[in-house]
C-alpha positions in Angstrom: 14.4 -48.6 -0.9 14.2 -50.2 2.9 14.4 -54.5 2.4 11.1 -55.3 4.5 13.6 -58.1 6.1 16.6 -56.0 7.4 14.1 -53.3 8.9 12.7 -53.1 12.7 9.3 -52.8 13.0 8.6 -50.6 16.1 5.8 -50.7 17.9 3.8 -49.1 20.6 1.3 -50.7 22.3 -2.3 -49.0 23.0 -3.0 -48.4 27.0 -6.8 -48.7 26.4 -8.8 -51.0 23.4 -11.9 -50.4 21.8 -13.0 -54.3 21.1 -15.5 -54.5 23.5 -17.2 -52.3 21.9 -17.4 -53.6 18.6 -20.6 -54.9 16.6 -18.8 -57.4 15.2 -22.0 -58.5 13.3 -22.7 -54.8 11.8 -19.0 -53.3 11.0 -19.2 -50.7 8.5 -16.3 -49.0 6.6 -15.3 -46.0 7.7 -16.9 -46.2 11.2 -15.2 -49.0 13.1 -11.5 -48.2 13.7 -8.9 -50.6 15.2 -7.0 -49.7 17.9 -3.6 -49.0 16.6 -2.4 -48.0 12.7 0.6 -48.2 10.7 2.8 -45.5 9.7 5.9 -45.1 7.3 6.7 -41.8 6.2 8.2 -41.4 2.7 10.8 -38.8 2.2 13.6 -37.5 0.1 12.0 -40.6 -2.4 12.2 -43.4 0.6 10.9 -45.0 2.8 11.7 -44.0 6.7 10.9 -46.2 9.6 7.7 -48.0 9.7 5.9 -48.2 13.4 2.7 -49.6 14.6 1.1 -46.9 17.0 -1.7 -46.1 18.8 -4.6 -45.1 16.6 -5.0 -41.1 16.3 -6.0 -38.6 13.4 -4.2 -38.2 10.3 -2.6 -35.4 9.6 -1.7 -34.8 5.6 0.8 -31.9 4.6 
């Protein structure tokens, strides 16, 4: 199992942002997306190395 505190986060930074463009008074689940996500992959039973990218679709095997 990875120890949250010996592990480098790695992120990449978004070239454009979406906040401007957010009701901030009408957000609705499912409709308003941030501009990056978090991703860890699990396999073999652990945990890989987690990174904070640019939001895109999910892809599911």
């Amino acid at each position: 199992m990875i120890n949250p505190l010996n592990t480098k986060l790695d992120i990449q930074k978004s070239e454009t942002s979406k906040i401007e463009n957010v009701d901030f008074e009408n957000l609705a689940f499912g409709r308003t997306f941030t501009d990056h996500m978090f991703v860890c992959d699990f396999i073999d039973g652990k945990w890989q190395q987690p990174k904070i990218m640019p939001y895109q679709a999910m892809t599911f095997e």
